[in-house]
C-alpha positions as CSV (number, residue, x, y, z in Angstrom):
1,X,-56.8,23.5,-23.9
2,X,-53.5,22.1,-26.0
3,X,-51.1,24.5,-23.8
4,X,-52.7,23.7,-21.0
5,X,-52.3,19.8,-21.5
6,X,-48.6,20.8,-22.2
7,X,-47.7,22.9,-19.1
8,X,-49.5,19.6,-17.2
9,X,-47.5,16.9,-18.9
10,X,-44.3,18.9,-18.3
11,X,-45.1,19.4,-14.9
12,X,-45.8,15.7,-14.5
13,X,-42.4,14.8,-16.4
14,X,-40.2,17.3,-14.4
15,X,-41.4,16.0,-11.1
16,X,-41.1,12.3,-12.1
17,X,-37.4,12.9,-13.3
18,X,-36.7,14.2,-9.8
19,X,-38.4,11.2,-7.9
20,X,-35.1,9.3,-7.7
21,X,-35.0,6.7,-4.6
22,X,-31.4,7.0,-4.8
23,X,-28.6,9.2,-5.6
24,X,-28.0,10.5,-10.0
25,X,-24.7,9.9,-11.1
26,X,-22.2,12.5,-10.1
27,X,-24.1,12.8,-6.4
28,X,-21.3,13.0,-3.4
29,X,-21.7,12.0,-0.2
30,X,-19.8,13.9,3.0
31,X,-19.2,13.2,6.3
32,X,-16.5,13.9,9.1
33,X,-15.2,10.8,11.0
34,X,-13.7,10.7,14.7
35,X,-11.3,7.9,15.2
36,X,-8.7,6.9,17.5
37,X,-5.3,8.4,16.5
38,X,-7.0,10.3,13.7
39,X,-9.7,12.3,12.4
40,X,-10.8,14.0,9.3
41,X,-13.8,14.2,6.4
42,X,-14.7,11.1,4.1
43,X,-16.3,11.4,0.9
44,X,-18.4,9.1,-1.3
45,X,-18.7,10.1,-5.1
46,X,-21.1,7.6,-7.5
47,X,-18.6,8.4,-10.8
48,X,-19.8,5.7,-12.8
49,X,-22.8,2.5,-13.7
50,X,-21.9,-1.1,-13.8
51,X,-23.6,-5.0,-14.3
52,X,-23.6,-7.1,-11.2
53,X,-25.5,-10.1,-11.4
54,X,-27.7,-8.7,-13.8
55,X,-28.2,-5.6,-11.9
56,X,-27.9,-2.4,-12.9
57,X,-25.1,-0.8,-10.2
58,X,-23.8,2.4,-9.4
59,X,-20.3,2.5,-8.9
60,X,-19.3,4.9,-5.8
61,X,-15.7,5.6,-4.7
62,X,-14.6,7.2,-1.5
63,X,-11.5,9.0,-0.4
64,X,-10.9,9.5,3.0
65,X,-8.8,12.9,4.0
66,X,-7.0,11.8,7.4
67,X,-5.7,14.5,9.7
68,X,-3.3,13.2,12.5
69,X,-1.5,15.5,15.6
70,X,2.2,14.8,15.6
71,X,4.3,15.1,18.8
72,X,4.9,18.9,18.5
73,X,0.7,18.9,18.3
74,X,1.0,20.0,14.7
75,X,-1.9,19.0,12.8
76,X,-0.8,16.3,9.4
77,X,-2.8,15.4,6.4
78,X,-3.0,12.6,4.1
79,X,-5.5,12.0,1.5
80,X,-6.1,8.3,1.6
81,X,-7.9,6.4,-1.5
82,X,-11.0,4.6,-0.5
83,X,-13.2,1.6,-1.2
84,X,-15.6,1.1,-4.4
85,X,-19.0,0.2,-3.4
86,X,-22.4,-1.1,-5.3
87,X,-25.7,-0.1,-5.0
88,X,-28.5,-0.2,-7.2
89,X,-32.1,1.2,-6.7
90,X,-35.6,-0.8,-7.7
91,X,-39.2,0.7,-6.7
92,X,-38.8,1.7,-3.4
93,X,-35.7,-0.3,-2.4
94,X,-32.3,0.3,-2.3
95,X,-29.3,-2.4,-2.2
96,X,-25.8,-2.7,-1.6
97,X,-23.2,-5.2,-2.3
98,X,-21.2,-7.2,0.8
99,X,-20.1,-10.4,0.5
100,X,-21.1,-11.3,-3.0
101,X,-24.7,-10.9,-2.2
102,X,-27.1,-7.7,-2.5
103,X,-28.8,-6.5,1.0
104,X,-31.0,-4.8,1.3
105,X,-29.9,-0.8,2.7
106,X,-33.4,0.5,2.6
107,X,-36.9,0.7,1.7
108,X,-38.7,3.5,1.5
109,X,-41.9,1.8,1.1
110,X,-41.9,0.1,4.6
111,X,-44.2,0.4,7.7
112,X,-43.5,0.9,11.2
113,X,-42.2,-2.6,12.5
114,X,-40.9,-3.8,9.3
115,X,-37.6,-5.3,9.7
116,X,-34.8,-6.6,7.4
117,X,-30.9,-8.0,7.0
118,X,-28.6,-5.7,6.6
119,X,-25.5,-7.4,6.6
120,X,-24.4,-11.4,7.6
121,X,-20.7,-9.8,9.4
122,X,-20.3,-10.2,12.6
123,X,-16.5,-9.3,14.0
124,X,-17.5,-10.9,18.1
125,X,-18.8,-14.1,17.8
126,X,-21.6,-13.5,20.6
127,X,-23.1,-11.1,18.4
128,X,-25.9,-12.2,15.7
129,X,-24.3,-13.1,12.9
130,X,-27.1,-11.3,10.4
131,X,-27.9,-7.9,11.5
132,X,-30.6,-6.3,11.0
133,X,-32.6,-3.0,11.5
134,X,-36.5,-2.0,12.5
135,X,-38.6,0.7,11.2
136,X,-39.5,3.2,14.3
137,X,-41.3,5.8,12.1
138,X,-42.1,7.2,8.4
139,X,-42.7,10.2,7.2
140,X,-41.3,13.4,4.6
141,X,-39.3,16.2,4.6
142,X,-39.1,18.9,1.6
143,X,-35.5,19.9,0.3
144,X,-35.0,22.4,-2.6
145,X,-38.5,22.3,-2.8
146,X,-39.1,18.4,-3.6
147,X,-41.1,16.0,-1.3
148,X,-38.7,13.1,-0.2
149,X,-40.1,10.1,1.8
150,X,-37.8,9.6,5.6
151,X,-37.6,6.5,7.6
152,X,-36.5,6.6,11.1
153,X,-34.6,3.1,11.9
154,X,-33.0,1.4,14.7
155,X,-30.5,-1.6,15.2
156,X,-32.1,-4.7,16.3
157,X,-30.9,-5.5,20.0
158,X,-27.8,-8.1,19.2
159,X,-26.7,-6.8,15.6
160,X,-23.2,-5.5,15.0
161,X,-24.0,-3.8,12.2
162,X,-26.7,-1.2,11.1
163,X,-28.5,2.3,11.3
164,X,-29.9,4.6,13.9
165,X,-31.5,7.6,13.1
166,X,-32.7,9.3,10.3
167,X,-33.0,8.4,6.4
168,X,-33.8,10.3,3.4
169,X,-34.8,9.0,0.1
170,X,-32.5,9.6,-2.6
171,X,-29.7,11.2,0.5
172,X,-29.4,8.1,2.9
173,X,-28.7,8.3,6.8
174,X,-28.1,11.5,8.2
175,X,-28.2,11.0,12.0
176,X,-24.4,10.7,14.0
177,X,-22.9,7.5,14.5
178,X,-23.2,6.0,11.2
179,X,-20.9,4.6,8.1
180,X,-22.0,6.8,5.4
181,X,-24.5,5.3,3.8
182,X,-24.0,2.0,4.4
183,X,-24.6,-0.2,7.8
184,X,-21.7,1.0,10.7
185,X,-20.5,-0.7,13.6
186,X,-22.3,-0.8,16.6
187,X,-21.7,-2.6,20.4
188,X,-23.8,-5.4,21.3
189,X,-25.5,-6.6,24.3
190,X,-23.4,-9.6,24.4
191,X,-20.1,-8.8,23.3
192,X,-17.2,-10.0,24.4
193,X,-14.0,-8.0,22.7
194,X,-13.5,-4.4,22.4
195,X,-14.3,-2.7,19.2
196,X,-13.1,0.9,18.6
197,X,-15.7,2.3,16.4
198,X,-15.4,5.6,14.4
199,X,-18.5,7.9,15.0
200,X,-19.5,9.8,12.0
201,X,-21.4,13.3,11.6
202,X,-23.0,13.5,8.6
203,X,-22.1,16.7,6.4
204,X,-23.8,17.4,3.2
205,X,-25.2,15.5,0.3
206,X,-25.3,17.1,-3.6
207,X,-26.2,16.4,-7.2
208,X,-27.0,17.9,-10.5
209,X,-30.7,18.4,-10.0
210,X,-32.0,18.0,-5.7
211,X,-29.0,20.9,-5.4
212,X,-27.5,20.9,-2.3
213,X,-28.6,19.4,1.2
214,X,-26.6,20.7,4.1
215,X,-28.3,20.7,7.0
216,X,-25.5,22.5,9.1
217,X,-23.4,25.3,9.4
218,X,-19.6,23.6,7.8
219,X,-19.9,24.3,3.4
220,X,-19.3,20.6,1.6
221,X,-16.3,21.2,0.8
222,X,-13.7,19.0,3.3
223,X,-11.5,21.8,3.9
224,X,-13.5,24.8,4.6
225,X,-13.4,23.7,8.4
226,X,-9.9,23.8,8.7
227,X,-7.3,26.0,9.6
228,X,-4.0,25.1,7.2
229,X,-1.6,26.5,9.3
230,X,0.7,23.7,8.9
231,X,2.3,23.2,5.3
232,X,2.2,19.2,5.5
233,X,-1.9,20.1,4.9
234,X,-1.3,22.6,2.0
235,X,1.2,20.6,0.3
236,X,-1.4,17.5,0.4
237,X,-3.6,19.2,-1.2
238,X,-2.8,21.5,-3.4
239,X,-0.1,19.4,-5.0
240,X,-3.1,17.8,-6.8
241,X,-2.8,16.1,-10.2
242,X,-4.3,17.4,-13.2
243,X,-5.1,15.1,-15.8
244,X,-5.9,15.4,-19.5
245,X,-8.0,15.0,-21.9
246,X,-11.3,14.1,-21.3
247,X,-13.2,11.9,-22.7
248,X,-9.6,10.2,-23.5
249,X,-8.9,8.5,-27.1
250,X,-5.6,7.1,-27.3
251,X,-3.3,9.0,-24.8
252,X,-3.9,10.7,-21.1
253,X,-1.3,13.4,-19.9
254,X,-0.4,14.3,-16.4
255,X,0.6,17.7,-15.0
256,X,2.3,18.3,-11.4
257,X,4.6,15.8,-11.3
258,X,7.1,16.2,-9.4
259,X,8.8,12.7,-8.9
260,X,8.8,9.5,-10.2
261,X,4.6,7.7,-9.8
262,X,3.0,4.1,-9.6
263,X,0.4,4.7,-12.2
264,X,-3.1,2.3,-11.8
265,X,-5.8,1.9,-13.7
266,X,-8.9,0.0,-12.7
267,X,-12.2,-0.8,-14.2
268,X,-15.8,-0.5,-13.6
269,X,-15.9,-3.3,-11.4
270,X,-12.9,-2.7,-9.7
271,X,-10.2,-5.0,-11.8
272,X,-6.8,-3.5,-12.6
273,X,-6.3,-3.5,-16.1
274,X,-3.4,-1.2,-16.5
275,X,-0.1,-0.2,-14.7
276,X,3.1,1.8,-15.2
277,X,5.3,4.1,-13.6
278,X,4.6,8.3,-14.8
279,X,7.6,11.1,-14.3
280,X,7.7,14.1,-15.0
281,X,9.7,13.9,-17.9
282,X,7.6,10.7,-18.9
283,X,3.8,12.2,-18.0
284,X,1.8,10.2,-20.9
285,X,0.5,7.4,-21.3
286,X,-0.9,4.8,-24.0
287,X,-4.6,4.0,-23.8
288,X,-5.8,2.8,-27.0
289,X,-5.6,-0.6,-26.3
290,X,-8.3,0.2,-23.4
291,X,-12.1,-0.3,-24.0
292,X,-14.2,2.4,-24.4
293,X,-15.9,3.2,-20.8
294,X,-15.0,4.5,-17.7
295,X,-12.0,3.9,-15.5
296,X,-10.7,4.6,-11.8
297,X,-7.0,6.1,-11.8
298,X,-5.1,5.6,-8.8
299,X,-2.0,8.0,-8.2
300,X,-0.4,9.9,-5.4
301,X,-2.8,8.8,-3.2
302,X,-5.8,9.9,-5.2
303,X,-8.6,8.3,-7.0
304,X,-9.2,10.2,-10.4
305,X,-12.3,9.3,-12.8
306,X,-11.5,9.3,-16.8
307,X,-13.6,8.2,-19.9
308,X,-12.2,6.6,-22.9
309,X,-14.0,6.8,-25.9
């Protein structure tokens, strides 16, 4: 009777520590973007937790990797470093941060009909100026084996912002058309100006315990797609920056530098706190005078994660 109260209260703990309405630190987000004049993957990583207004926030980075066709229709590629977004999770809601105010992004505990804000933006003045979105249906879908609660929204007519398609606890939006995770652009009925819109694709979600989520045929990684017949793509990416150690105590080193770098280093909450320029023959730098936690690095176009203790 004993082992077979154990086996039961592990059970019951394992499945709770997967039940996550949102994404575990270290969980990536990918999707490929069409744009005019460009094209290419984005990807979302939550590298660190926060305090915003008292809330407990995850801290997610994203780097877009921007392919362009030159005049010779040669295929260029630029890694570009992102925005920081907030979320947090509470029962079955999940928020984001825009305009110094939380909104609400979604809530998996909704009915059909329920509505709510998702964002007070509005770029054409004949639009609403608070957008919001309607729960069309509910329902579940099982990946890697656990049971995860969807929600099926749609834009309210007049909105410029929000979601159509399909969510997934824990994942976020997977349909086309969308911004990530967050609320994307979208055409009202009344508008007046012209609004290029990127459409999105979503790729593939991951983290340490759901596994992988990939729901089509192209791997996560952003480059598996491509063909880098052109060297401006290989040298993008593969002259990558390698830094150590980590956790950091008083010093960080950089390897594969090849000329002369704009160093930054930003906080948790998105505040630079440290800057210097980094050569090859000067590749380390001084950060004992930095609080213990976890910083952004900013260099050669690249948004690094590091941990001071």
């Amino acid at each position: 009777m004993k082992l077979k109260s154990i086996v039961i209260f592990l059970f019951i703990t394992m499945n709770f520590s997967y039940s996550q309405t949102w994404g575990v630190q270290g969980a990536k987000w990918t999707v490929d973007y069409n744009g005019i004049g460009s094209f290419g993957t984005r990807k979302w990583d939550y590298v660190a937790d926060s305090v915003i207004d008292g809330k407990n926030v995850q801290v997610i980075i994203d780097t877009v990797f921007q392919y362009t066709y030159n005049q010779q229709g040669e295929i260029n590629g630029l890694a570009i470093p992102g925005n920081k977004y907030f979320t947090y999770s509470s029962g079955d809601s999940v928020f984001y941060y825009l305009n110094n105010q939380f909104f609400l992004m979604y809530d998996f505990g909704a009915k059909i009909g329920d509505q709510w804000a998702v964002s007070n933006v509005a770029y054409d003045g004949a639009c609403f100026s608070t957008s919001s979105v309607q729960v069309m249906d509910t329902g579940s879908i099982v990946i890697n084996g656990i049971s995860l609660r969807t929600l099926t929204l749609q834009t309210v007519s007049g909105s410029q912002f929000g979601y159509d398609g399909v969510v997934i606890e824990r994942i976020g939006m997977i349909s086309a058309n969308h911004f990530g995770f967050m609320p994307g652009g979208r055409d009202c009925p009344f508008q007046q100006m012209v609004i290029e819109w990127d459409n999105f694709n979503f790729r593939c979600y991951s983290d340490y315990s759901l596994g992988v989520y990939q729901p089509g045929t192209i791997d996560c990684d952003y480059r598996t797609d491509l063909i880098y017949s052109n060297s401006g793509i290989q040298e993008v990416f593969s002259n990558s920056i390698s830094v150590w150690p980590v956790p950091a105590s008083n010093e960080i080193n950089f390897d594969k530098l090849e000329t002369t770098n704009t160093l930054m280093i930003f906080d948790e909450m998105g505040r630079l706190v440290f800057t210097t320029e980094i050569s090859k023959e000067n590749n380390t730098v001084d950060v004992s005078k930095l609080h213990a936690g976890i910083y952004l690095i900013e260099l050669n176009n690249s948004v690094q994660r590091i941990i001071k203790n």
